[in-house]
PLY file of the C-alpha trace (Angstrom):
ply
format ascii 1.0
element vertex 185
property float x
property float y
property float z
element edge 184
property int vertex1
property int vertex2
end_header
-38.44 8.42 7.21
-38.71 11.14 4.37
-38.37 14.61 6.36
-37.62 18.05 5.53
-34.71 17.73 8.52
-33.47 20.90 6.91
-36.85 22.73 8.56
-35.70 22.50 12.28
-36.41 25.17 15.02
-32.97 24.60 16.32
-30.84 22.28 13.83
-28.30 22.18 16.43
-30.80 20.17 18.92
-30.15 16.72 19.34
-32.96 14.50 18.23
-32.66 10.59 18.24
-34.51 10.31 14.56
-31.86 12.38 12.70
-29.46 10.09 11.26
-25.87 11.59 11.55
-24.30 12.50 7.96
-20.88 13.50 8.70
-19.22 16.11 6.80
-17.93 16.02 3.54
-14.59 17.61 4.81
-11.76 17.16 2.25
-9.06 19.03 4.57
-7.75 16.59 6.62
-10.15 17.23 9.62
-10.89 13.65 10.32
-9.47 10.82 11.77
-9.69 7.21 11.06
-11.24 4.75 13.53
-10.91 1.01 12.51
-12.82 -1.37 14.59
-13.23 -5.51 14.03
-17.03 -6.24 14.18
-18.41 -10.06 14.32
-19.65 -11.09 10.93
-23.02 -10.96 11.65
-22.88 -7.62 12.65
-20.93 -6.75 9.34
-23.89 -8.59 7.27
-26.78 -6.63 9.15
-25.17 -3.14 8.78
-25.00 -4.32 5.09
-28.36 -5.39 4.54
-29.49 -1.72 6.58
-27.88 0.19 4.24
-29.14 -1.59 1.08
-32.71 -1.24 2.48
-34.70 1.13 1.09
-35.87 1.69 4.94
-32.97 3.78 5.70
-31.27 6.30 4.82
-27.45 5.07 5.05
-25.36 4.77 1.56
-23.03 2.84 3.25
-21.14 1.07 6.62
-19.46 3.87 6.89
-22.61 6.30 7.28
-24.52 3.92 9.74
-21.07 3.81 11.97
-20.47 7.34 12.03
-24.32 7.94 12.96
-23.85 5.26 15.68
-20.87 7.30 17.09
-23.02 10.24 16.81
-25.93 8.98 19.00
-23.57 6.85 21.51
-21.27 10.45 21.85
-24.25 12.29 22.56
-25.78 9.75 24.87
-22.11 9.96 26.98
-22.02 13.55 27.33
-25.55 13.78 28.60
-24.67 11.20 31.22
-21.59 13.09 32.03
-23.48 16.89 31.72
-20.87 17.96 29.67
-22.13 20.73 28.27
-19.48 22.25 26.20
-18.94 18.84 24.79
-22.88 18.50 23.38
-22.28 21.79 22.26
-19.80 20.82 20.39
-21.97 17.77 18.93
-24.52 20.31 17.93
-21.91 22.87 15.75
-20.44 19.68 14.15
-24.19 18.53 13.60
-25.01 21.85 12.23
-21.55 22.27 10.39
-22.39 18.45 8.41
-26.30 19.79 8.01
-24.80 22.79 6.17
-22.29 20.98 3.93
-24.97 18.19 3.16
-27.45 20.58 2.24
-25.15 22.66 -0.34
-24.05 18.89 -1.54
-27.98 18.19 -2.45
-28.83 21.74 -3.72
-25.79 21.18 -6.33
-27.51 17.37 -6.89
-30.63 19.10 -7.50
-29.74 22.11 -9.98
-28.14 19.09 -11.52
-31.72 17.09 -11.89
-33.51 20.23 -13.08
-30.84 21.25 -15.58
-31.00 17.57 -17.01
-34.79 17.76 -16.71
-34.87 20.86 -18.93
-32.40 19.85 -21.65
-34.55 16.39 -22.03
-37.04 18.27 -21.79
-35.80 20.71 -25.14
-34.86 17.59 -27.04
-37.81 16.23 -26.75
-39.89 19.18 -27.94
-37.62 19.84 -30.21
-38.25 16.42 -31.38
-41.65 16.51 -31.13
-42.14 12.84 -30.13
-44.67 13.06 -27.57
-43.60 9.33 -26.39
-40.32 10.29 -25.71
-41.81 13.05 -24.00
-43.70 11.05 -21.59
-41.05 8.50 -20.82
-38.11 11.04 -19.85
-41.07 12.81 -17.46
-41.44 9.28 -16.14
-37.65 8.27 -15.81
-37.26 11.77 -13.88
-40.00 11.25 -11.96
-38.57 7.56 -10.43
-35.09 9.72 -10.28
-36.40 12.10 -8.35
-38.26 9.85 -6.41
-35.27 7.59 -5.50
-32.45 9.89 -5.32
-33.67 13.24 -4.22
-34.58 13.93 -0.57
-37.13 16.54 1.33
-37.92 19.38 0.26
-35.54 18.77 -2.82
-38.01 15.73 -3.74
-41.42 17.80 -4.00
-40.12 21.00 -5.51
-38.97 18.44 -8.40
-42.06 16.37 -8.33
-44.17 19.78 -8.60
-41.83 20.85 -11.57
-42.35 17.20 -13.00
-46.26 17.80 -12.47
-46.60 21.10 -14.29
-44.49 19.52 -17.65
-46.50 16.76 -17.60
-49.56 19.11 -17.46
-48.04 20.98 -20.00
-47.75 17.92 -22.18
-51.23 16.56 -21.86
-52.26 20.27 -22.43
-50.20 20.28 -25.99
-50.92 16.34 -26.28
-54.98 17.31 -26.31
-54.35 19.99 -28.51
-52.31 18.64 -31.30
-55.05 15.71 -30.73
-57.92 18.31 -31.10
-56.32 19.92 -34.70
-55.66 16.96 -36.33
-58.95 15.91 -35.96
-60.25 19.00 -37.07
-58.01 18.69 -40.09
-59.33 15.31 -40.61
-62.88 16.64 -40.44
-61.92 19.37 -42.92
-60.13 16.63 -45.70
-63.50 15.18 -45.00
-65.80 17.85 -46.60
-66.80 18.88 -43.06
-68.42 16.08 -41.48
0 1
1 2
2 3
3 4
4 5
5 6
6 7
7 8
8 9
9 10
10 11
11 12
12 13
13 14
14 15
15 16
16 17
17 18
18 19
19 20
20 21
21 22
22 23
23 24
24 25
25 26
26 27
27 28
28 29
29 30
30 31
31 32
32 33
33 34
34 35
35 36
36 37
37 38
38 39
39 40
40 41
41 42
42 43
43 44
44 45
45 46
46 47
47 48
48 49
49 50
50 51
51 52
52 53
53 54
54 55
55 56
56 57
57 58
58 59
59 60
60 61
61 62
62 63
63 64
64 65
65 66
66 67
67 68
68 69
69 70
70 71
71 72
72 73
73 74
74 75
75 76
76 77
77 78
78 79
79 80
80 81
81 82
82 83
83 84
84 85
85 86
86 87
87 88
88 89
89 90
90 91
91 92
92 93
93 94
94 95
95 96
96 97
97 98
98 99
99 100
100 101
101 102
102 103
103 104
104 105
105 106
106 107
107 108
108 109
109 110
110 111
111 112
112 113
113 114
114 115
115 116
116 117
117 118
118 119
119 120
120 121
121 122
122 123
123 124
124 125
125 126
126 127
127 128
128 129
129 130
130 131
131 132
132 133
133 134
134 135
135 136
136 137
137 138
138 139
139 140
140 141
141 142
142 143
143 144
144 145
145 146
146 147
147 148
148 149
149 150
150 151
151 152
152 153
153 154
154 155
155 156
156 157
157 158
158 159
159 160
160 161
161 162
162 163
163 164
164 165
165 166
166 167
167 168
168 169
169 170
170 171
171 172
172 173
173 174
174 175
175 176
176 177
177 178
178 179
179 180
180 181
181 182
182 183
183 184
């Protein structure tokens, strides 16, 4: 399900894969909709958005991208087309305000990334080294999505070259310093 959505020819066209993430619009802009569902129905959109097959947060986001889809599917059928166009700015509008959300989230990851990073050099534990470049990698793996996720995992790659790089090296000198309390051997 991992896509670079953001990568569209047209991010206003509808497509049926695109899960609806509805704006983050703090202005009073929406209205509230409360519906009763059957139990059941309750338990299954819970267990969707816990999934790791999905990519709902919550009831609220699979409901919203239900809307979405059945709204879109009703103004096809009625060839309202100032209505889908409509669907396609708000689409757009949400795409917009999403992807500013994630670009904060990931200057966020990369500025915690280098300051563990800086401590740990600092440090010089090499250990500690490893295991923040492997806790940021599962981050960045779990909570980061395209193309966010492999600009982070290529950053990730390069300090972890880096560190094998310096590892080998500090590896390589105190041997040689071994060899050279040694008499030379």
């Amino acid at each position: 399900m991992a896509r670079d959505e953001f990568k569209s020819h047209d991010p206003t066209e509808y497509n049926i894969d695109d899960i609806w993430r509805g704006s983050a619009d703090k202005q009073g802009h929406s209205a509230y909709v409360r519906v009763p569902v059957p139990k059941h129905w309750a338990g299954q959109m819970n267990a969707i958005t816990q999934s790791d097959l999905f990519e709902y947060k919550s009831q609220q986001d699979f409901v919203r991208d239900a809307i979405y889809h059945r709204l879109h599917w009703a103004g096809d059928v009625m060839r309202d087309q100032k209505f889908l166009a409509r669907l396609g700015v708000d689409k757009l509008q949400a795409r917009l305000e999403h992807y500013m959300i994630e670009t904060e989230g990931f200057k966020q990851f990369t500025g915690r990334l280098d300051e563990a990073s800086m401590m740990a050099q600092n440090t010089g534990d090499s250990r500690e080294f490893a295991t923040i470049l492997d806790l940021m990698r599962d981050e960045a793996a779990e909570t980061l999505r395209e193309p966010f996720r492999s600009e982070a995992m290529s950053k990730l790659d390069s300090m972890y070259e880096m560190f094998l790089t310096r590892a080998q090296l500090a590896e390589t000198q105190s041997r040689n310093n071994l060899r050279a309390l040694m008499g030379g051997e």
